[in-house]
C-alpha positions as CSV (number, residue, x, y, z in Angstrom):
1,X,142.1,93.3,-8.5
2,X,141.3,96.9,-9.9
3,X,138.5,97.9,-8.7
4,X,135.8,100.0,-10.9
5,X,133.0,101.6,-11.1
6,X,129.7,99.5,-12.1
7,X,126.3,100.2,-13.3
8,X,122.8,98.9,-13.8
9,X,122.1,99.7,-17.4
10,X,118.6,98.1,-17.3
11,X,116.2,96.3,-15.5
12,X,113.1,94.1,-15.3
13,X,110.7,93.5,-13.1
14,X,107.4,90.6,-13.6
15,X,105.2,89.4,-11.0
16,X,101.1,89.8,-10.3
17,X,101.0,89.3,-13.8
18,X,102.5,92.6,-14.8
19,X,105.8,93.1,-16.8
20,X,107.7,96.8,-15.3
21,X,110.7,97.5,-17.6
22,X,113.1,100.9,-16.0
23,X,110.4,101.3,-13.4
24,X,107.3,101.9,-16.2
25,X,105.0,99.3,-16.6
26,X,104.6,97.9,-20.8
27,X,102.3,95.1,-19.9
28,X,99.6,93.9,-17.8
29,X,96.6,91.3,-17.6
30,X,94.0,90.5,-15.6
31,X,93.7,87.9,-12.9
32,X,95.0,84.7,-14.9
33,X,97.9,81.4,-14.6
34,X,101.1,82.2,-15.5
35,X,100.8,79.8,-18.5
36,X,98.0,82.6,-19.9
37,X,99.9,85.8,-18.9
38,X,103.3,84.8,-20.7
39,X,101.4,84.0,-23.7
40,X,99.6,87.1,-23.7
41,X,102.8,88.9,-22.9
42,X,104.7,86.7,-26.1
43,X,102.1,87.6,-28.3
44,X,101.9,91.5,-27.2
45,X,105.7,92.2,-27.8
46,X,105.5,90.0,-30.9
47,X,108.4,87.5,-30.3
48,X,109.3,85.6,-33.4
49,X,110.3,82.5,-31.0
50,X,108.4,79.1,-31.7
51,X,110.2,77.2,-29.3
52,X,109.3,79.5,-26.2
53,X,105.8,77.5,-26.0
54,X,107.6,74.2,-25.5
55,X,109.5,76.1,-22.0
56,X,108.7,74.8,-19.0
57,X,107.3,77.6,-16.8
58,X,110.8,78.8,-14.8
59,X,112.2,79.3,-18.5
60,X,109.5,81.0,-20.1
61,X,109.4,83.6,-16.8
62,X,113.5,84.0,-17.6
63,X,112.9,84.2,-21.5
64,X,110.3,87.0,-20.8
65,X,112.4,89.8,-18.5
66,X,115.8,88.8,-20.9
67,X,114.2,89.4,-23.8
68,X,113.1,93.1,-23.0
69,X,116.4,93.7,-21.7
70,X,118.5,92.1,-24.7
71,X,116.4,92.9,-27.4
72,X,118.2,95.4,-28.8
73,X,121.6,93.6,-28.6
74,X,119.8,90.8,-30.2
75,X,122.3,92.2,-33.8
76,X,125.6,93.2,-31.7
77,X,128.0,90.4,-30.4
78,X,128.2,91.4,-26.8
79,X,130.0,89.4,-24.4
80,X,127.1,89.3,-21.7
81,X,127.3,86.4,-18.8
82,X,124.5,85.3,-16.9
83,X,124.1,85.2,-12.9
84,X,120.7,84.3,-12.3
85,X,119.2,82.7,-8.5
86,X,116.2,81.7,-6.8
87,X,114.6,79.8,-4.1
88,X,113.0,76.9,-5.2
89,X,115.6,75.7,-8.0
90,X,113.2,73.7,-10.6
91,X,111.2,71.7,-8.0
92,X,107.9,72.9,-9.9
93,X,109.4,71.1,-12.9
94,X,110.7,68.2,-11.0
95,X,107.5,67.5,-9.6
96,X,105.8,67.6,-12.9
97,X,108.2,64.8,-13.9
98,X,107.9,62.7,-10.9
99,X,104.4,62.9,-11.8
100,X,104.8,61.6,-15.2
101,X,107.1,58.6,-13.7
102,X,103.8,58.5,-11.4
103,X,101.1,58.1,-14.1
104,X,100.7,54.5,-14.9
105,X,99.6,55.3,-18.0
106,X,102.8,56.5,-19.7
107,X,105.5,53.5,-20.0
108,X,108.1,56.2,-19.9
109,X,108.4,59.5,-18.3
110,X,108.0,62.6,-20.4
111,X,111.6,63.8,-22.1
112,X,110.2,67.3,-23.2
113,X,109.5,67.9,-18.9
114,X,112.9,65.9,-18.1
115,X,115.0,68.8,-20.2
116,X,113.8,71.4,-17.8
117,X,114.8,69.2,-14.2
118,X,117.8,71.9,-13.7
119,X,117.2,75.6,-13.2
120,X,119.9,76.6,-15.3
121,X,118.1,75.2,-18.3
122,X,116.6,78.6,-18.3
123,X,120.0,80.5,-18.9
124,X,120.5,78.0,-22.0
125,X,117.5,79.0,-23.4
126,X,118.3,82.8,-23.2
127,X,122.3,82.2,-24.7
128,X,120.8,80.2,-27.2
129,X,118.2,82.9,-28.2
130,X,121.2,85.9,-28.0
131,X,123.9,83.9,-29.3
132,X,125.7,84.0,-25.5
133,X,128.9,82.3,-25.2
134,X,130.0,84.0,-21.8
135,X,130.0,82.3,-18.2
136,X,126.8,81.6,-16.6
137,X,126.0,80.4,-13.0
138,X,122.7,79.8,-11.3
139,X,122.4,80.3,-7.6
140,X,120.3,79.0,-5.0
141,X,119.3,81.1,-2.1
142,X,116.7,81.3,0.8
143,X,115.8,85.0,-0.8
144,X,117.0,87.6,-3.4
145,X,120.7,87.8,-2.0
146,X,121.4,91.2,-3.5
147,X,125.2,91.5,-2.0
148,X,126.2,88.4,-3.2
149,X,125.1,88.8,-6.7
150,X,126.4,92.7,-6.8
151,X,130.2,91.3,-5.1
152,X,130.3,88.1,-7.7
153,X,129.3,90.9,-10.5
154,X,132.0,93.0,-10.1
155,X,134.2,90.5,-9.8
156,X,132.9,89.4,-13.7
157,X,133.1,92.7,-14.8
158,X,136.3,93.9,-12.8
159,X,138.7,91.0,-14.3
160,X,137.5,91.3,-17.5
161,X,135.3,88.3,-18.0
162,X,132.6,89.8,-19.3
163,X,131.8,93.4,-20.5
164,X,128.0,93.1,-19.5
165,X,126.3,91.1,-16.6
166,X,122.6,89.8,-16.8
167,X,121.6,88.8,-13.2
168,X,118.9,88.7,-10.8
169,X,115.9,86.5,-9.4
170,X,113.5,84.1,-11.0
171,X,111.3,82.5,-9.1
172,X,108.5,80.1,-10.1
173,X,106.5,77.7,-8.3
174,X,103.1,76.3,-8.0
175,X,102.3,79.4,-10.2
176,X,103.6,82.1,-7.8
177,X,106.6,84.0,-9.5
178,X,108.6,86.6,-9.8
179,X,112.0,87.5,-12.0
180,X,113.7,90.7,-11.6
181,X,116.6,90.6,-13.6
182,X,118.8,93.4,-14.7
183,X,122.0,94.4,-16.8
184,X,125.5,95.8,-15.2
185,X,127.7,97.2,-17.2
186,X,130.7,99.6,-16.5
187,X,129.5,102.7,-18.3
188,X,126.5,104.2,-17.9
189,X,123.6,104.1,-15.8
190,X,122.3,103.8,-12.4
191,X,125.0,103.3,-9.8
192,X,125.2,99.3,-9.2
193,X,125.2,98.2,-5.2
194,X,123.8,95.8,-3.2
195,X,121.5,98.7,-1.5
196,X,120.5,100.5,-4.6
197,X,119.5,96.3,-5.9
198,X,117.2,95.8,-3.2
199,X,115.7,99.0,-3.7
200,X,114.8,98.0,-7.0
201,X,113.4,94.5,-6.3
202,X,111.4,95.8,-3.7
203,X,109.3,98.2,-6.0
């Protein structure tokens, strides 16, 4: 394999209900759910997006950080692939649904919570938002695992497979989350390694 130099073009940071984008924050709220802060952060950027209120949570947190990072490609045909992770996969959904199996009430469990019982759901939403037909993989790890995500990019990017990487974390449950996700390309930017990614996630 040829080995080359890579990049991190962009990147994204949301947690404690503030949205960092390059290290400068564009958006913050007080003390509030999740469910209130991403619709305050959708209605402050002005997404045109109808379908982002029917997300389940783990989506919506994905949808936010992509969207300021794609935006602008939103009108180019990039061949961008997705490497997302996290911890807790989409338990916070899955318990959600159990609960609907739960309620007596209800003869079946809910559909519209039963669509979002994989974490990868999330990277659907975003290709079908930027028109992204590249590969896509969703990771679970203990924590942010920032030298396997920087080894498996380059390996993308290196053989050709994509010409841009989206990847990172996001994490959400019980309404404690965080995405940090981030573009690496191979020609401009901030040089991309596994040291220089934790450095990053841990601002």
């Amino acid at each position: 394999m040829i080995k080359q130099a890579t990049y991190i073009k962009a990147y994204c940071s949301i947690q404690n209900n503030k949205i960092d984008l390059n290290g400068t924050s564009v958006f913050k709220t007080g003390e509030c759910l999740f469910v209130d802060f991403a619709k305050a952060a959708y209605r402050n950027f002005e997404l045109n997006y109808p379908k982002f209120f029917k997300m389940d949570n783990l989506s919506k947190l994905a949808f936010l950080a992509a969207e300021l990072l794609l935006k602008n490609e939103l009108e180019t045909d990039r061949d961008i692939a997705l490497l997302l992770s996290n911890k807790s996969s989409s338990l916070d959904t899955d318990i959600k649904f159990q609960e609907s199996i739960n309620n007596q009430e209800n003869y079946f469990p809910s559909p519209a919570v039963f669509v979002y019982t994989l974490p990868n759901i999330c990277m659907g939403e975003i290709s079908i938002r930027h028109n992204l037909k590249s590969e896509n993989t969703f990771f679970i790890f203990e924590e942010f695992n920032p030298g396997f995500m920087s080894n498996y990019t380059n390996v993308l990017l290196c053989t050709n497979r994509a010409e841009e990487v989206l990847c990172g974390w996001v994490e959400y449950y019980k309404d404690t989350y965080r995405a940090f996700l981030y573009i690496v390309t191979t020609t401009f930017g901030i040089p991309h390694d596994a040291t220089t990614i934790q450095t990053l996630f841990n601002k």
